[in-house]
C-alpha positions in Angstrom: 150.1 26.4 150.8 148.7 23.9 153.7 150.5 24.1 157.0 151.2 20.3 156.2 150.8 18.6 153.1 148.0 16.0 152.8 146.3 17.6 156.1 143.3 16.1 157.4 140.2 18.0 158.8 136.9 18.2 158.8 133.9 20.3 157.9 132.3 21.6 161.5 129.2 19.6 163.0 129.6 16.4 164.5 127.1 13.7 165.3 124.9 14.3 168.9 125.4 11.4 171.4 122.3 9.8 172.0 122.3 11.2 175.8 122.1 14.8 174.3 119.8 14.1 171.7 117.5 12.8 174.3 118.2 15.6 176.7 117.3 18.3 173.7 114.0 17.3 173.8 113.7 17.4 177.7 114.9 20.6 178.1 112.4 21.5 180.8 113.6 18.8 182.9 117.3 20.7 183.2 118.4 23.7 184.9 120.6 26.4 183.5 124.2 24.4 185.0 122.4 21.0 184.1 122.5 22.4 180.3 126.2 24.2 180.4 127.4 20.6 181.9 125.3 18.7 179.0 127.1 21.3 176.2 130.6 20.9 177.9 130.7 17.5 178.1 129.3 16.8 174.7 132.4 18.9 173.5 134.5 16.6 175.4 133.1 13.6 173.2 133.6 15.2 169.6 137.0 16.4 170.5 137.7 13.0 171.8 136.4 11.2 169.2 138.4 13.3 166.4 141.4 13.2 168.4 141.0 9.6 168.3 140.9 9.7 164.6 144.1 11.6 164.5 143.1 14.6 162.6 145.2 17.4 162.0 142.6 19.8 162.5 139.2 19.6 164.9 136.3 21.4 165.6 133.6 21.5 168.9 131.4 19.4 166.4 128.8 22.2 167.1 127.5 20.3 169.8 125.7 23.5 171.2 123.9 23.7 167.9 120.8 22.5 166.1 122.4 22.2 163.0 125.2 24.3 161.0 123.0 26.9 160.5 119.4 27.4 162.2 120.4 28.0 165.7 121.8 31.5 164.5 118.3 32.5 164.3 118.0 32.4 167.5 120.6 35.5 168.4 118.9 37.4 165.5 116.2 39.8 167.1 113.3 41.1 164.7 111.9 37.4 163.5 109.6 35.1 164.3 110.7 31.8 164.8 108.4 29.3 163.0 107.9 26.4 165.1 105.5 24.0 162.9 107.0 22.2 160.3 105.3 22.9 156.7 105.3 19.5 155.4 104.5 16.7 158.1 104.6 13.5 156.0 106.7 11.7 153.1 110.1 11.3 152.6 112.1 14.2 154.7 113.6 16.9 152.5 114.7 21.0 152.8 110.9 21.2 152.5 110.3 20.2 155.9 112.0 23.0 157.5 109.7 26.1 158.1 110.7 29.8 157.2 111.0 32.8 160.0 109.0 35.9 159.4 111.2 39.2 159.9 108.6 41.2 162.2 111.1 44.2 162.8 114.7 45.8 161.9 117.0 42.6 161.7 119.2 43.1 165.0 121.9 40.8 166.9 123.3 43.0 169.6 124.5 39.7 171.5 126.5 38.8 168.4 125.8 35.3 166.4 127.2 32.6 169.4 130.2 31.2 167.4 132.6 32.9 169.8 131.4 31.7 173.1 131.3 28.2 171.0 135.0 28.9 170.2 136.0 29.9 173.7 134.7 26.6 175.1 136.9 24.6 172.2 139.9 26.4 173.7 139.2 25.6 177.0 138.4 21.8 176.8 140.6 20.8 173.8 144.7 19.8 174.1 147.2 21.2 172.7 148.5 19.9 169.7 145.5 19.8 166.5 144.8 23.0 165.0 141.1 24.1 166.6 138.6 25.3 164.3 135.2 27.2 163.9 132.7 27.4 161.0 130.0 29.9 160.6 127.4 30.4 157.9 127.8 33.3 155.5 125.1 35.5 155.5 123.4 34.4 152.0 122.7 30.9 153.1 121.8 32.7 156.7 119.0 34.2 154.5 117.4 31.2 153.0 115.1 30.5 156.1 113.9 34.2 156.4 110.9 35.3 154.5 110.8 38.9 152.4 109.0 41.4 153.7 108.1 45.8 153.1 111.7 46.2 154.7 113.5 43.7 153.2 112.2 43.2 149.8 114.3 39.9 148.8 116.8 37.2 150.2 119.5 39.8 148.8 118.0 42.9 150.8 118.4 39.8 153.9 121.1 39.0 152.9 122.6 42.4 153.0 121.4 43.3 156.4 122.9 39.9 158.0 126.0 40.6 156.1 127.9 43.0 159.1 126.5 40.3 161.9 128.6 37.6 160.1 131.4 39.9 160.1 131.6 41.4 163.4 131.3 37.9 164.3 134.4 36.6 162.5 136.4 39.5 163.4 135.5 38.6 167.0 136.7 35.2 166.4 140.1 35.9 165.3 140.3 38.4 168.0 139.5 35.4 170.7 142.4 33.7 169.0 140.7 31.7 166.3 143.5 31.1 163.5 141.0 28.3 161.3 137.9 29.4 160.3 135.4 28.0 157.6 133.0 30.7 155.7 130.0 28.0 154.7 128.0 29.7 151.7 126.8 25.8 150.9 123.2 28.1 149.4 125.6 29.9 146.5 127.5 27.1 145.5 123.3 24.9 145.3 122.4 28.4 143.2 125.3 29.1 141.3 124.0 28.0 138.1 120.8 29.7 138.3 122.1 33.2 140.1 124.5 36.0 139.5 128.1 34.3 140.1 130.2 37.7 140.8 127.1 39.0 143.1 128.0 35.7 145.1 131.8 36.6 144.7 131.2 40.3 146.1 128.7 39.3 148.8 131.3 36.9 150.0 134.6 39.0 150.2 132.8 42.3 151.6 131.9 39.5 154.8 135.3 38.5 155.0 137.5 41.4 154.7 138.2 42.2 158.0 139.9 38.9 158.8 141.3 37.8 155.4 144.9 37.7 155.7 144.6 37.3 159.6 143.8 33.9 159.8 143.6 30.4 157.3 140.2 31.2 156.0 138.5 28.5 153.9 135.0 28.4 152.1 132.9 25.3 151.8 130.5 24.1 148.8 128.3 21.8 148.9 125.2 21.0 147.5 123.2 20.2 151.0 123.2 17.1 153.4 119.3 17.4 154.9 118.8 14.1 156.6 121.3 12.6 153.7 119.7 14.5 151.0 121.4 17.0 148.7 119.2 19.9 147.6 121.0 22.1 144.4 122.3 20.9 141.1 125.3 18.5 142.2 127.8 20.3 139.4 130.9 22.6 140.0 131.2 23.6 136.3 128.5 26.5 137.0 130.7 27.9 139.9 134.2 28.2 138.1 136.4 30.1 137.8 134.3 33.0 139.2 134.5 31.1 142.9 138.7 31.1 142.3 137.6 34.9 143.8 137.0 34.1 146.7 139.1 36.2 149.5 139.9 32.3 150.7 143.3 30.2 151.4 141.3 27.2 150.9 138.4 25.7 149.0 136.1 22.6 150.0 134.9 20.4 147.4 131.9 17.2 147.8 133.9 14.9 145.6 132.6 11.3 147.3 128.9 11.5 147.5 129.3 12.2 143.9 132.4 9.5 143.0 134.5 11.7 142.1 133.2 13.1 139.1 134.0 16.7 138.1 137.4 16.0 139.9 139.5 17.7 137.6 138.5 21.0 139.1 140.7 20.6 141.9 143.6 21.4 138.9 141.9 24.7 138.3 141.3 25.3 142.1 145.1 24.4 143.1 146.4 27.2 140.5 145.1 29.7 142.6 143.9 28.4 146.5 144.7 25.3 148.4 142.0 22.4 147.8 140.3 20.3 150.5 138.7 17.5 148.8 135.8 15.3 150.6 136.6 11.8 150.4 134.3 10.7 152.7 130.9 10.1 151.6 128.5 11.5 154.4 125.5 10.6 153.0 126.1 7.1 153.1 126.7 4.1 155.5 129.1 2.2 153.2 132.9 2.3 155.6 135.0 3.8 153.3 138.4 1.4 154.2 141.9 3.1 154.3 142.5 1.3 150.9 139.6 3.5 149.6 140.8 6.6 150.9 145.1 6.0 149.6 143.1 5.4 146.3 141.9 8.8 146.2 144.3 10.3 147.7 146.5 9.5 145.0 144.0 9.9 142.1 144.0 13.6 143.4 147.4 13.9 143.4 147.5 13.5 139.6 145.7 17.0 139.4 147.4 18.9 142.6 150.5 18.6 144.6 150.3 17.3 147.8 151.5 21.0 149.6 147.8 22.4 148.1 145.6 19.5 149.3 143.5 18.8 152.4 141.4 15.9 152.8 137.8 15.5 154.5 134.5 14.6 155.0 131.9 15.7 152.1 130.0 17.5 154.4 129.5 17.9 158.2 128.9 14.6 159.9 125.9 15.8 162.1 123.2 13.6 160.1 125.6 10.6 160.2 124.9 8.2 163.2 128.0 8.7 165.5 129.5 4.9 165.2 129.7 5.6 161.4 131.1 8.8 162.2 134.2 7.5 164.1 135.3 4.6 161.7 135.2 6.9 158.5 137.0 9.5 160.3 139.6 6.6 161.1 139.9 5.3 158.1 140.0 9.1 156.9 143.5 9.9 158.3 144.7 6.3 157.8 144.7 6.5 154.0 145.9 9.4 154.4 149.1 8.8 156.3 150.1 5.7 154.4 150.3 8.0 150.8 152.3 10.9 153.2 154.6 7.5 154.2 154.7 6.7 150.5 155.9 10.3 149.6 157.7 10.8 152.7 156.0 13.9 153.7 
């Protein structure tokens, strides 16, 4: 059951300030404490800005990343990171993003980053919202690496990645993380093409060590490149072999796709706690409170209100940060007037 019924949260990432996107690309003009102050203090804004919002539960806003995923690449040793972009021109899409050749043994001896990220939460955040962290699970870690004599398939990669992820959650929990998010957003985009209980199996050997340690949620989604989703957009495929999952709580993209399919949350709230995405990330329409009580009490005609969590879609990272803010206010605003109307 959720710590508090109708809690808010969000995904992970967390739009750049304009200050760091700019510095990102000047990197040669900082020094090593220039950068350090740059990441802390971009912490500082997304914690800020979500405390702002209210929400029951934050993250850094993986400020110190690329994106959700990519920059884990760079604490894997064995690759070659691609640096040009396959596809230069036309509408941006996953296309656009190159693939890593594995040159050597797959190796991360300095771990996968997500703890020192943590740490840094800790230190700059208040007391008082639950604190967060999200780290990819080692399929969709796969998708940008290319097959090779050693690894003969993303599942051979996917198997070799599979103990970083989990030495890295275990160390998480050990630093004191209590909330983590497991993203596998690459199963739930294959799910109706590929093996369902491979997926399942894959998923709970990565989070064994910590399940039962800490609230552990999954997230699936159907991908949010530059506001474009890349799998089939349909839970059907997924259930109920996802119910599996070794989670407390499962994420569903309920606004970019208005609502339909929500029903599942019936079938998810039988078995796991359900955080539903009522925020539509992909788009620029301010979602009012009004909105948000709406759905809030639609989904309350298919779960009680001690099984639901409410959210954005997706991460907010490819949202522009004044859009950001106002949804995320209006977010926990619609939200609190349906916990006044139930008096929870």
């Amino acid at each position: 059951m959720q710590p508090r019924p109708l809690r808010t949260t969000v995904i992970g990432s967390y739009p750049f300030p304009g200050w760091l996107e700019f510095a990102s690309q000047n990197l040669n003009s900082f020094g090593p404490a220039d950068i350090a102050e740059l990441q802390e203090d971009a912490v500082v804004v997304a914690v800020h800005d979500q405390l702002a919002a209210g929400l029951d539960v934050i993250t850094d806003g993986e400020q110190t990343r690329f994106d959700f995923n990519l920059s884990f690449y760079g604490y894997l040793e064995g690759i070659e990171l691609e640096s040009r972009t396959p596809r230069q021109f036309g509408p941006p899409a996953h296309d656009q993003r190159g693939k890593h050749r594995i040159a050597e043994t797959l190796r991360a001896p300095r771990g996968l980053g997500a703890v020192e990220e943590f740490k840094r939460l800790q230190r700059l955040a208040p007391s008082g919202p639950t604190l967060k962290a999200s780290v990819p699970g080692p399929y969709t870690l796969s998708g940008r690496l290319l097959p090779n004599a050693e690894y003969s398939d993303r599942f051979a990669i996917t198997e070799a990645l599979l103990p970083f992820v989990r030495d890295e959650l275990s160390a998480l929990v050990a630093a004191g993380c209590m909330e983590l998010t497991v993203d596998e957003p690459s199963m739930s985009c294959y799910a109706h093409k590929e093996d369902r209980r491979r997926f399942v199996d894959i998923f709970n050997r990565t989070v064994e060590p910590i399940f039962g340690k800490c609230r552990l949620s999954t997230h699936l989604c159907f991908g949010n490149y530059k506001g474009h989703a890349v799998g089939l957009r349909q839970y059907a495929p997924m259930f109920p072999d996802f119910l599996d999952f070794n989670v407390d709580e499962i994420h569903v993209e309920m606004a970019s796709r208005e609502y339909a399919e929500l029903e599942v949350i019936e079938q998810i709230a039988k078995r796991r706690d359900v955080a539903v995405g009522v925020i539509d990330v992909k788009s620029y329409y301010l979602e009012t409170v009004d909105d948000v009580a709406t759905r809030v009490r639609q989904c309350l005609q298919y779960a009680p209100p001690e099984r639901l969590s409410f959210a954005p879609d997706c991460g907010l990272s490819q949202t522009a940060r004044w859009a950001a803010k106002q949804k995320l206010a209006n977010m926990v605003a619609g939200v609190r007037k349906v916990r006044e109307e139930l008096g929870v």
